[in-house]
C-alpha positions as CSV (number, residue, x, y, z in Angstrom):
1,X,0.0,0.0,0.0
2,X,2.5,2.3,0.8
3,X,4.1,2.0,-2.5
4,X,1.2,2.2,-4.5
5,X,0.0,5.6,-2.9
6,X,3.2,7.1,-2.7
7,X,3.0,7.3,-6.7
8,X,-0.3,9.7,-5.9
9,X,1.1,11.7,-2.3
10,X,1.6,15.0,-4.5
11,X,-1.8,15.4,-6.2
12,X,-4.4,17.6,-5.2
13,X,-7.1,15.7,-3.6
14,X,-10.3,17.0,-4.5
15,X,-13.1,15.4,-2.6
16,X,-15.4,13.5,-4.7
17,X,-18.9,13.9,-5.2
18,X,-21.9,12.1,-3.5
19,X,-24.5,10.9,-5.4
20,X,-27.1,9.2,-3.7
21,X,-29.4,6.6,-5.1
22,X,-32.7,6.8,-4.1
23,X,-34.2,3.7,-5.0
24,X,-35.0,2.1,-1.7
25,X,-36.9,5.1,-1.0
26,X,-39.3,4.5,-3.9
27,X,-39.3,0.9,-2.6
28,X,-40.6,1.6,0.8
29,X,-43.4,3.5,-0.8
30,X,-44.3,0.7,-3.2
31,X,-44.4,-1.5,-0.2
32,X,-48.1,0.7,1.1
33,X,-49.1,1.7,-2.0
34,X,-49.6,5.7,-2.6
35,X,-47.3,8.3,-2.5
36,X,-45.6,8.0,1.0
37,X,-42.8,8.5,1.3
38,X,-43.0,11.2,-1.6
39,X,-39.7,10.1,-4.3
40,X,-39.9,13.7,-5.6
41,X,-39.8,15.4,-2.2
42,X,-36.7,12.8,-0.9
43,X,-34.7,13.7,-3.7
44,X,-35.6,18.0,-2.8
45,X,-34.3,17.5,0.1
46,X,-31.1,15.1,-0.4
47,X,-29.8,17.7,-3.0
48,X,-31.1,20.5,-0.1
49,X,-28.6,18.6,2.9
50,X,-25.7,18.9,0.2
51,X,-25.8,15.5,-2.1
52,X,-24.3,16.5,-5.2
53,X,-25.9,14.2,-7.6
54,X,-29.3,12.3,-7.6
55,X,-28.9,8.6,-8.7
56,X,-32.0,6.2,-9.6
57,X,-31.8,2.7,-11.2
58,X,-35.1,1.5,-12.6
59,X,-35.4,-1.8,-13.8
60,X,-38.0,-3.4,-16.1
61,X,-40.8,-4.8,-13.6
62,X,-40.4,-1.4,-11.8
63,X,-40.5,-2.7,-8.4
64,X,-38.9,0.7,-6.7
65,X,-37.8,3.1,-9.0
66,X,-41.0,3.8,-11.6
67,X,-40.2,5.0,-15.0
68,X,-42.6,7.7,-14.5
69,X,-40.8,8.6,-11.6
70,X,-37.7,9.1,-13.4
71,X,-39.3,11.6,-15.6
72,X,-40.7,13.2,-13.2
73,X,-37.3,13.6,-11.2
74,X,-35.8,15.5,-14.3
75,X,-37.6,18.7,-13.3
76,X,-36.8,18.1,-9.5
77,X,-32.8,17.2,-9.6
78,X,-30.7,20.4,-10.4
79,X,-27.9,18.6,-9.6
80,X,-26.2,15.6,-11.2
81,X,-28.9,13.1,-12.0
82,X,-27.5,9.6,-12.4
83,X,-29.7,7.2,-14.5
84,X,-28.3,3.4,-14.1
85,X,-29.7,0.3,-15.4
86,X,-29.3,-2.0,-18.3
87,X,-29.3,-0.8,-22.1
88,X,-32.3,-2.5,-23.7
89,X,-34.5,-0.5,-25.9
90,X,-37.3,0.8,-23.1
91,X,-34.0,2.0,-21.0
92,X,-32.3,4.0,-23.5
93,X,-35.3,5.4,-24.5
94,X,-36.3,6.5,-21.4
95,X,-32.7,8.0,-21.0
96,X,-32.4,9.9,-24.1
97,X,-36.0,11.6,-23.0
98,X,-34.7,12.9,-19.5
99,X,-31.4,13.5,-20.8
100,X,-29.7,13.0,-17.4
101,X,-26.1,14.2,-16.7
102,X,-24.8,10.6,-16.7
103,X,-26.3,7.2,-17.8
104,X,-24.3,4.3,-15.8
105,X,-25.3,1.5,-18.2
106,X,-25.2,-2.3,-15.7
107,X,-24.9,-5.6,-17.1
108,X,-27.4,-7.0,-15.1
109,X,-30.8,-8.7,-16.1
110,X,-34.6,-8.2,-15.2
111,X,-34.5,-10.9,-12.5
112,X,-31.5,-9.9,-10.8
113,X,-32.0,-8.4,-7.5
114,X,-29.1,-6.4,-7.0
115,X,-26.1,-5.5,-9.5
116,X,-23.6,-8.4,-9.0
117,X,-21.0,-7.9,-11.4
118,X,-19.1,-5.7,-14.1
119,X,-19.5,-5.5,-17.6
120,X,-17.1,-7.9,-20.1
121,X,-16.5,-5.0,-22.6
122,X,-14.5,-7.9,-24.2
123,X,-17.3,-10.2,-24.6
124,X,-20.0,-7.2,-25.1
125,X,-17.9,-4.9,-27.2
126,X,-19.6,-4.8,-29.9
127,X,-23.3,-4.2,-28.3
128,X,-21.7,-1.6,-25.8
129,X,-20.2,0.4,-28.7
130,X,-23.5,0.4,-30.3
131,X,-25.3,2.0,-26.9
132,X,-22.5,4.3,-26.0
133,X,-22.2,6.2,-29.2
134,X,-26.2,7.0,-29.1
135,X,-26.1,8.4,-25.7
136,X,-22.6,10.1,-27.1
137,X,-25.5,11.8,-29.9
138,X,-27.3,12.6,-27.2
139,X,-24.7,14.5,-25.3
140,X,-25.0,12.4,-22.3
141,X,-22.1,11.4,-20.5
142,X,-21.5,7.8,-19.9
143,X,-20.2,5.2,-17.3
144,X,-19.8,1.8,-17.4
145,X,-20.2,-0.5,-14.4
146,X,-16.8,-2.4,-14.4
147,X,-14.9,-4.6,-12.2
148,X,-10.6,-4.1,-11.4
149,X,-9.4,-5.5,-14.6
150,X,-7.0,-3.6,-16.8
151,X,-8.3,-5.0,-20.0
152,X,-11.5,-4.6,-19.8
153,X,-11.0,-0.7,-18.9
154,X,-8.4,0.1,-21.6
155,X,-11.9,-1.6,-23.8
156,X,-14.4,0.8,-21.8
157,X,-12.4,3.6,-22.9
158,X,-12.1,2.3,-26.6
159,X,-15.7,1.5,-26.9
160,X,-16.6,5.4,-26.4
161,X,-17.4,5.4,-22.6
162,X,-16.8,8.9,-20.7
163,X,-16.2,6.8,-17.2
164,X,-16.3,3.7,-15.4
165,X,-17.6,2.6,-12.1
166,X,-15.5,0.9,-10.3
167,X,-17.5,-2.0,-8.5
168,X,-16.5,-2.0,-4.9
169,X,-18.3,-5.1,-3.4
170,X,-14.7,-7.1,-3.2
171,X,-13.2,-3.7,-1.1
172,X,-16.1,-4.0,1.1
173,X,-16.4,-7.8,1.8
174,X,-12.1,-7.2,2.4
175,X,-12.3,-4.0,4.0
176,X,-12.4,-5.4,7.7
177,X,-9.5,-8.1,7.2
178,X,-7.3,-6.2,4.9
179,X,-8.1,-2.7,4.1
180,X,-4.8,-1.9,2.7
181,X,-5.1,-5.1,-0.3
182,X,-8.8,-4.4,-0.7
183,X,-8.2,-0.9,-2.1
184,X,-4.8,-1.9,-3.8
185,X,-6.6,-3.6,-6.8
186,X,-9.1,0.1,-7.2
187,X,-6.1,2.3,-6.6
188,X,-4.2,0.6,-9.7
189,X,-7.3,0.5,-11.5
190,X,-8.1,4.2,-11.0
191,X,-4.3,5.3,-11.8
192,X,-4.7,3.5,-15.0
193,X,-8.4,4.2,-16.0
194,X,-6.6,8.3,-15.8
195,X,-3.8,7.8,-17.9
196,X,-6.2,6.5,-20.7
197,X,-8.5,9.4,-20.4
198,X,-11.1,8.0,-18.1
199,X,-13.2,9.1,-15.0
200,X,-13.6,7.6,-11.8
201,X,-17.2,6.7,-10.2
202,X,-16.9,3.8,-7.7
203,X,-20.1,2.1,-6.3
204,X,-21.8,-0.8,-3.9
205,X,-21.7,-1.5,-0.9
206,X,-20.3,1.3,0.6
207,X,-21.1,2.5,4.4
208,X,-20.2,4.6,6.7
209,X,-18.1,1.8,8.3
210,X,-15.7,2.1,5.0
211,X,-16.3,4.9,2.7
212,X,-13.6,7.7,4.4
213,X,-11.0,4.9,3.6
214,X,-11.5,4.4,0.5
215,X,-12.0,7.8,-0.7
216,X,-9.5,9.3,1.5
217,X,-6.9,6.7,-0.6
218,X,-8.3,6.7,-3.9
219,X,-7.0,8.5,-6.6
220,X,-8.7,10.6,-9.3
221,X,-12.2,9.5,-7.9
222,X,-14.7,11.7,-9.3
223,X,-18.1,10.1,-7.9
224,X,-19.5,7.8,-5.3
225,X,-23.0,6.5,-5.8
226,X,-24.6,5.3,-2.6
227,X,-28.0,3.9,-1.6
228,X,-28.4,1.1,0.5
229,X,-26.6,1.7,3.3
230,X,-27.2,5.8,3.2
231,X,-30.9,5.3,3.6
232,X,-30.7,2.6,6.0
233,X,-28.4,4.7,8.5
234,X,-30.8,7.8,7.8
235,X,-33.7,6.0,9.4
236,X,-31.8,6.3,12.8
237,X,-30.1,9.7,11.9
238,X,-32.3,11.6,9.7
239,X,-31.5,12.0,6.0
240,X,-30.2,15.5,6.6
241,X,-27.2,14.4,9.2
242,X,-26.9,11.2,7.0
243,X,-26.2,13.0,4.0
244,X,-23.6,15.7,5.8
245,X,-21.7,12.4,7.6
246,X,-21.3,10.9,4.3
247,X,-20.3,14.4,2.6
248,X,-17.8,14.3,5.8
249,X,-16.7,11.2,5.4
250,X,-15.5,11.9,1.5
251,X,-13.1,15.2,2.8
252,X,-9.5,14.5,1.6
Protein backbone atom coordinates (compact mmCIF):
# COMPACT_ATOMS: atom_id res chain seq x y z
CA UNK A 1 0.00 0.00 0.00
CA UNK A 2 2.53 2.29 0.82
CA UNK A 3 4.07 1.97 -2.46
CA UNK A 4 1.17 2.23 -4.46
CA UNK A 5 0.05 5.59 -2.91
CA UNK A 6 3.21 7.12 -2.72
CA UNK A 7 2.98 7.35 -6.71
CA UNK A 8 -0.31 9.74 -5.89
CA UNK A 9 1.05 11.71 -2.32
CA UNK A 10 1.64 14.95 -4.51
CA UNK A 11 -1.75 15.43 -6.19
CA UNK A 12 -4.39 17.56 -5.21
CA UNK A 13 -7.07 15.66 -3.59
CA UNK A 14 -10.33 17.04 -4.50
CA UNK A 15 -13.11 15.43 -2.59
CA UNK A 16 -15.37 13.54 -4.67
CA UNK A 17 -18.86 13.91 -5.22
CA UNK A 18 -21.94 12.06 -3.49
CA UNK A 19 -24.48 10.93 -5.38
CA UNK A 20 -27.06 9.15 -3.68
CA UNK A 21 -29.36 6.63 -5.10
CA UNK A 22 -32.74 6.78 -4.11
CA UNK A 23 -34.15 3.66 -4.97
CA UNK A 24 -35.04 2.13 -1.70
CA UNK A 25 -36.92 5.07 -0.97
CA UNK A 26 -39.27 4.48 -3.93
CA UNK A 27 -39.35 0.87 -2.55
CA UNK A 28 -40.56 1.62 0.83
CA UNK A 29 -43.37 3.50 -0.82
CA UNK A 30 -44.31 0.68 -3.22
CA UNK A 31 -44.38 -1.51 -0.19
CA UNK A 32 -48.08 0.69 1.11
CA UNK A 33 -49.11 1.74 -1.97
CA UNK A 34 -49.61 5.74 -2.60
CA UNK A 35 -47.32 8.28 -2.46
CA UNK A 36 -45.57 7.95 0.98
CA UNK A 37 -42.84 8.45 1.27
CA UNK A 38 -42.99 11.19 -1.60
CA UNK A 39 -39.66 10.11 -4.30
CA UNK A 40 -39.95 13.70 -5.60
CA UNK A 41 -39.79 15.38 -2.21
CA UNK A 42 -36.71 12.77 -0.88
CA UNK A 43 -34.72 13.70 -3.70
CA UNK A 44 -35.56 18.05 -2.84
CA UNK A 45 -34.28 17.54 0.13
CA UNK A 46 -31.09 15.12 -0.39
CA UNK A 47 -29.80 17.72 -3.04
CA UNK A 48 -31.09 20.47 -0.10
CA UNK A 49 -28.55 18.58 2.95
CA UNK A 50 -25.75 18.91 0.21
CA UNK A 51 -25.83 15.45 -2.09
CA UNK A 52 -24.27 16.47 -5.22
CA UNK A 53 -25.91 14.23 -7.62
CA UNK A 54 -29.27 12.31 -7.63
CA UNK A 55 -28.94 8.58 -8.66
CA UNK A 56 -31.99 6.19 -9.58
CA UNK A 57 -31.76 2.72 -11.16
CA UNK A 58 -35.09 1.48 -12.57
CA UNK A 59 -35.38 -1.80 -13.77
CA UNK A 60 -38.00 -3.39 -16.05
CA UNK A 61 -40.84 -4.83 -13.62
CA UNK A 62 -40.45 -1.43 -11.76
CA UNK A 63 -40.48 -2.72 -8.40
CA UNK A 64 -38.92 0.70 -6.73
CA UNK A 65 -37.82 3.08 -9.02
CA UNK A 66 -41.01 3.77 -11.65
CA UNK A 67 -40.16 5.01 -15.05
CA UNK A 68 -42.59 7.69 -14.49
CA UNK A 69 -40.78 8.62 -11.61
CA UNK A 70 -37.73 9.12 -13.41
CA UNK A 71 -39.32 11.58 -15.59
CA UNK A 72 -40.71 13.15 -13.19
CA UNK A 73 -37.30 13.61 -11.20
CA UNK A 74 -35.76 15.52 -14.33
CA UNK A 75 -37.56 18.71 -13.29
CA UNK A 76 -36.81 18.11 -9.53
CA UNK A 77 -32.80 17.22 -9.63
CA UNK A 78 -30.69 20.44 -10.39
CA UNK A 79 -27.87 18.60 -9.63
CA UNK A 80 -26.18 15.56 -11.20
CA UNK A 81 -28.93 13.11 -12.03
CA UNK A 82 -27.49 9.60 -12.41
CA UNK A 83 -29.67 7.18 -14.48
CA UNK A 84 -28.29 3.37 -14.08
CA UNK A 85 -29.71 0.27 -15.39
CA UNK A 86 -29.26 -2.01 -18.29
CA UNK A 87 -29.29 -0.80 -22.08
CA UNK A 88 -32.26 -2.51 -23.66
CA UNK A 89 -34.50 -0.46 -25.88
CA UNK A 90 -37.25 0.82 -23.12
CA UNK A 91 -34.00 2.02 -21.02
CA UNK A 92 -32.34 3.96 -23.46
CA UNK A 93 -35.32 5.36 -24.51
CA UNK A 94 -36.29 6.46 -21.35
CA UNK A 95 -32.67 8.03 -20.99
CA UNK A 96 -32.41 9.94 -24.14
CA UNK A 97 -36.02 11.63 -23.01
CA UNK A 98 -34.74 12.92 -19.55
CA UNK A 99 -31.41 13.51 -20.84
CA UNK A 100 -29.67 12.97 -17.38
CA UNK A 101 -26.07 14.17 -16.68
CA UNK A 102 -24.83 10.58 -16.65
CA UNK A 103 -26.25 7.23 -17.81
CA UNK A 104 -24.29 4.35 -15.84
CA UNK A 105 -25.26 1.46 -18.25
CA UNK A 106 -25.15 -2.33 -15.69
CA UNK A 107 -24.86 -5.57 -17.08
CA UNK A 108 -27.41 -6.98 -15.08
CA UNK A 109 -30.77 -8.69 -16.06
CA UNK A 110 -34.59 -8.21 -15.24
CA UNK A 111 -34.45 -10.90 -12.50
CA UNK A 112 -31.50 -9.89 -10.82
CA UNK A 113 -32.00 -8.41 -7.55
CA UNK A 114 -29.15 -6.37 -6.97
CA UNK A 115 -26.09 -5.49 -9.54
CA UNK A 116 -23.60 -8.36 -8.96
CA UNK A 117 -20.95 -7.94 -11.38
CA UNK A 118 -19.13 -5.66 -14.06
CA UNK A 119 -19.46 -5.46 -17.55
CA UNK A 120 -17.09 -7.86 -20.06
CA UNK A 121 -16.51 -5.04 -22.62
CA UNK A 122 -14.52 -7.89 -24.24
CA UNK A 123 -17.29 -10.19 -24.61
CA UNK A 124 -19.96 -7.24 -25.08
CA UNK A 125 -17.87 -4.86 -27.25
CA UNK A 126 -19.64 -4.81 -29.91
CA UNK A 127 -23.27 -4.19 -28.27
CA UNK A 128 -21.70 -1.61 -25.82
CA UNK A 129 -20.18 0.37 -28.70
CA UNK A 130 -23.52 0.44 -30.33
CA UNK A 131 -25.32 1.98 -26.92
CA UNK A 132 -22.51 4.30 -26.00
CA UNK A 133 -22.21 6.22 -29.24
CA UNK A 134 -26.18 6.98 -29.06
CA UNK A 135 -26.08 8.43 -25.75
CA UNK A 136 -22.57 10.09 -27.09
CA UNK A 137 -25.52 11.76 -29.87
CA UNK A 138 -27.32 12.61 -27.18
CA UNK A 139 -24.66 14.54 -25.30
CA UNK A 140 -24.96 12.39 -22.32
CA UNK A 141 -22.11 11.45 -20.46
CA UNK A 142 -21.51 7.82 -19.95
CA UNK A 143 -20.20 5.24 -17.25
CA UNK A 144 -19.77 1.78 -17.42
CA UNK A 145 -20.21 -0.47 -14.40
CA UNK A 146 -16.77 -2.41 -14.37
CA UNK A 147 -14.94 -4.64 -12.23
CA UNK A 148 -10.58 -4.11 -11.43
CA UNK A 149 -9.38 -5.45 -14.59
CA UNK A 150 -7.01 -3.64 -16.77
CA UNK A 151 -8.29 -4.95 -20.04
CA UNK A 152 -11.51 -4.56 -19.77
CA UNK A 153 -10.95 -0.69 -18.92
CA UNK A 154 -8.44 0.10 -21.56
CA UNK A 155 -11.85 -1.62 -23.78
CA UNK A 156 -14.37 0.85 -21.76
CA UNK A 157 -12.37 3.63 -22.91
CA UNK A 158 -12.15 2.28 -26.57
CA UNK A 159 -15.72 1.54 -26.95
CA UNK A 160 -16.57 5.38 -26.42
CA UNK A 161 -17.42 5.36 -22.58
CA UNK A 162 -16.80 8.88 -20.72
CA UNK A 163 -16.17 6.81 -17.17
CA UNK A 164 -16.28 3.68 -15.42
CA UNK A 165 -17.64 2.57 -12.11
CA UNK A 166 -15.52 0.91 -10.26
CA UNK A 167 -17.49 -2.01 -8.46
CA UNK A 168 -16.47 -1.97 -4.94
CA UNK A 169 -18.25 -5.06 -3.37
CA UNK A 170 -14.71 -7.06 -3.18
CA UNK A 171 -13.22 -3.71 -1.06
CA UNK A 172 -16.09 -3.98 1.07
CA UNK A 173 -16.41 -7.78 1.80
CA UNK A 174 -12.06 -7.18 2.35
CA UNK A 175 -12.33 -3.96 4.03
CA UNK A 176 -12.43 -5.43 7.71
CA UNK A 177 -9.51 -8.13 7.15
CA UNK A 178 -7.29 -6.19 4.94
CA UNK A 179 -8.06 -2.67 4.11
CA UNK A 180 -4.80 -1.94 2.72
CA UNK A 181 -5.10 -5.10 -0.27
CA UNK A 182 -8.78 -4.43 -0.73
CA UNK A 183 -8.16 -0.91 -2.14
CA UNK A 184 -4.77 -1.86 -3.81
CA UNK A 185 -6.57 -3.55 -6.79
CA UNK A 186 -9.07 0.09 -7.19
CA UNK A 187 -6.11 2.35 -6.57
CA UNK A 188 -4.22 0.64 -9.67
CA UNK A 189 -7.29 0.50 -11.50
CA UNK A 190 -8.08 4.20 -11.05
CA UNK A 191 -4.30 5.30 -11.82
CA UNK A 192 -4.67 3.50 -15.01
CA UNK A 193 -8.41 4.23 -15.97
CA UNK A 194 -6.58 8.32 -15.85
CA UNK A 195 -3.77 7.80 -17.94
CA UNK A 196 -6.21 6.54 -20.75
CA UNK A 197 -8.46 9.35 -20.35
CA UNK A 198 -11.11 7.97 -18.11
CA UNK A 199 -13.16 9.15 -15.00
CA UNK A 200 -13.58 7.56 -11.77
CA UNK A 201 -17.17 6.74 -10.16
CA UNK A 202 -16.92 3.76 -7.75
CA UNK A 203 -20.06 2.07 -6.30
CA UNK A 204 -21.82 -0.79 -3.90
CA UNK A 205 -21.74 -1.47 -0.94
CA UNK A 206 -20.30 1.29 0.59
CA UNK A 207 -21.09 2.48 4.40
CA UNK A 208 -20.15 4.62 6.73
CA UNK A 209 -18.07 1.76 8.28
CA UNK A 210 -15.68 2.07 4.98
CA UNK A 211 -16.26 4.86 2.74
CA UNK A 212 -13.55 7.67 4.45
CA UNK A 213 -11.04 4.85 3.62
CA UNK A 214 -11.54 4.42 0.51
CA UNK A 215 -11.97 7.83 -0.68
CA UNK A 216 -9.54 9.30 1.47
CA UNK A 217 -6.90 6.67 -0.60
CA UNK A 218 -8.35 6.67 -3.91
CA UNK A 219 -6.99 8.51 -6.60
CA UNK A 220 -8.73 10.59 -9.27
CA UNK A 221 -12.19 9.54 -7.88
CA UNK A 222 -14.75 11.68 -9.26
CA UNK A 223 -18.13 10.14 -7.95
CA UNK A 224 -19.51 7.80 -5.31
CA UNK A 225 -22.99 6.52 -5.77
CA UNK A 226 -24.56 5.34 -2.60
CA UNK A 227 -28.03 3.95 -1.62
CA UNK A 228 -28.41 1.07 0.47
CA UNK A 229 -26.61 1.72 3.28
CA UNK A 230 -27.16 5.81 3.18
CA UNK A 231 -30.86 5.33 3.59
CA UNK A 232 -30.73 2.58 6.00
CA UNK A 233 -28.44 4.69 8.53
CA UNK A 234 -30.75 7.82 7.79
CA UNK A 235 -33.70 5.97 9.38
CA UNK A 236 -31.82 6.29 12.78
CA UNK A 237 -30.05 9.69 11.93
CA UNK A 238 -32.28 11.57 9.72
CA UNK A 239 -31.51 12.05 6.02
CA UNK A 240 -30.17 15.55 6.65
CA UNK A 241 -27.23 14.37 9.21
CA UNK A 242 -26.87 11.24 7.00
CA UNK A 243 -26.23 13.05 4.03
CA UNK A 244 -23.62 15.74 5.79
CA UNK A 245 -21.73 12.42 7.57
CA UNK A 246 -21.29 10.87 4.29
CA UNK A 247 -20.26 14.39 2.60
CA UNK A 248 -17.80 14.32 5.76
CA UNK A 249 -16.74 11.17 5.43
CA UNK A 250 -15.52 11.86 1.49
CA UNK A 251 -13.14 15.20 2.83
CA UNK A 252 -9.49 14.48 1.63
Amino acid sequence: MPELWAKFSSMAMEPAHLSVNINKIATLRNARGGEQPNVLEAARRIQDFGAQGITIHPRPDERHIRYADARALRAVVHQEFNIEGYPDRRFMDLVLECKPEQVTLVPDGPDVLTSNAGWDTLEHGAFLAEVLKEFKQAGIRSSLFIECDAKRIEAAAALGADRIELYTEAYAKGYGQDRAGAIAPYIEAAAFAKSIGLGVNAGHDLSAENLAYFAQNMPYLDEVSIGHALISEALYLGLENTVQRYRHLMQR
